[in-house]
N, C-alpha and C positions, 0 to 999 in steps of 0.2 A: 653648911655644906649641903648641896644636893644630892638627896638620893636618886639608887640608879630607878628604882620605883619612878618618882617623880620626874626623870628622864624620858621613860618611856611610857607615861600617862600624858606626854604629847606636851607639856609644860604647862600642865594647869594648875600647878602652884603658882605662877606669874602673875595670873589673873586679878587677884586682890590690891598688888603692887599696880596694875595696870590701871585699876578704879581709882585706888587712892592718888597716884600721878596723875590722873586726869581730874579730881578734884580738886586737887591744889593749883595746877594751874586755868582750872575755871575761876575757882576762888579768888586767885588772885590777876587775872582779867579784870573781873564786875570791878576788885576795887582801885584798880590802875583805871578803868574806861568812868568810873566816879568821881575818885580824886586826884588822880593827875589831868584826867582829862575834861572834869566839870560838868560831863554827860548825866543830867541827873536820870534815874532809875525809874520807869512807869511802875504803878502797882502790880502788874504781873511780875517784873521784873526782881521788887521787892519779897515775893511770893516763890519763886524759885531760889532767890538768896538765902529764904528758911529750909528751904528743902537742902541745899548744896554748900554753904557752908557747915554744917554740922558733919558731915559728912567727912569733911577732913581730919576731924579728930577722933571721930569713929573709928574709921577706917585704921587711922594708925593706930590708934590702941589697940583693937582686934586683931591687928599685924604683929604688935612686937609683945603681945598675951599671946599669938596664936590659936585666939578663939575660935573653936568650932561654929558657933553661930556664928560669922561674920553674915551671914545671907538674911538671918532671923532679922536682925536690927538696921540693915544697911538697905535693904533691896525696898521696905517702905518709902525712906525716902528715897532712894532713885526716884523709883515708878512713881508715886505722885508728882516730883520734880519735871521727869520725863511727860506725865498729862500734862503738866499747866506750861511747859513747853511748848508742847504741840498745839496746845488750844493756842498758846497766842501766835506762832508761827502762824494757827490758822485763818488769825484776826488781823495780822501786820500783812499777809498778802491778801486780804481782802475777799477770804471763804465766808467768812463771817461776818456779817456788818457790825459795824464800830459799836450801834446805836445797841446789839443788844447787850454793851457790857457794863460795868462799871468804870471801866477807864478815865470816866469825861472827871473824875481831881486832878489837878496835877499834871506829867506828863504824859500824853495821850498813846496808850500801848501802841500805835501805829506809826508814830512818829518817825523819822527818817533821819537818825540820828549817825548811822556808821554805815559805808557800804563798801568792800573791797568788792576790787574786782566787778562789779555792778551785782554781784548777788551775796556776797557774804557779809548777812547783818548780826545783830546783836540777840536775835531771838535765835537765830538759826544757829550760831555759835552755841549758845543755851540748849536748845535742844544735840544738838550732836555731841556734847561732853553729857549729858543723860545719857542718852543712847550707849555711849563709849561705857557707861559708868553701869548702866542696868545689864547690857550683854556680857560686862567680864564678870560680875557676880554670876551670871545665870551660869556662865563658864566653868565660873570657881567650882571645883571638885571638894566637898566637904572633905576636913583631914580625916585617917582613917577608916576612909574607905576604897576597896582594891579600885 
């Protein structure tokens, strides 16, 4: 049940529930765009899957414990999630030359694998469920506090 507290601190109890729902269905994106769709994963790719799936189980247990630290052990991985995001957004549109990463195993982090719409790709999806996932922690109002 809600309190009226939590009513009128704007709803930032919701915030946790918001990270966690957007981690799960990040999580299970990577592994529909994997294995239904045969999309294999560049090492960046691989790199934000250790940040973002852990994240899902974290999150719920910290949910239905109503752990105070949800921000101590969660907002790690976001924000690392959320750098190596952004660095390859900033490699797949071409800020950063290809040549100075690691990329060249395997599938080439720039590669031009999904595109709706002409701009919505697989890095960029990545980086925006971060995003979603680092701002409702920062949001989350620790319990216990007016």
């Amino acid at each position: 049940m809600v309190s009226e507290m939590q009513i009128s601190s704007g709803g930032r109890w919701a915030w946790p529930y918001v990270a966690w729902l957007q981690a799960v269905v990040a999580t299970t994106g990577s592994l529909y765009f994997s294995e239904v769709m045969h999309l294999p994963p560049c090492t960046l790719c691989w790199y934000q899957r250790l940040m973002m799936y852990p994240l899902v189980f974290v999150l719920l247990v910290s949910l239905l414990t109503q752990d105070t630290r949800l921000r101590a052990y969660s907002l790690p991985l976001s924000v690392t999630g959320l750098l190596i995001a952004a660095y390859h957004n900033l490699l797949y549109y071409g800020v950063i030359p290809e040549g100075l990463t690691q990329c060249a195993a395997g599938v080439s982090c720039t590669a031009r694998q999904l595109e709706w719409l002409g701009f919505i790709t697989i890095p960029l999806l990545s980086l925006t469920a971060f995003t979603v996932i680092t701002l409702s922690l920062l949001l989350t109002k620790p319990r216990g506090t007016a």
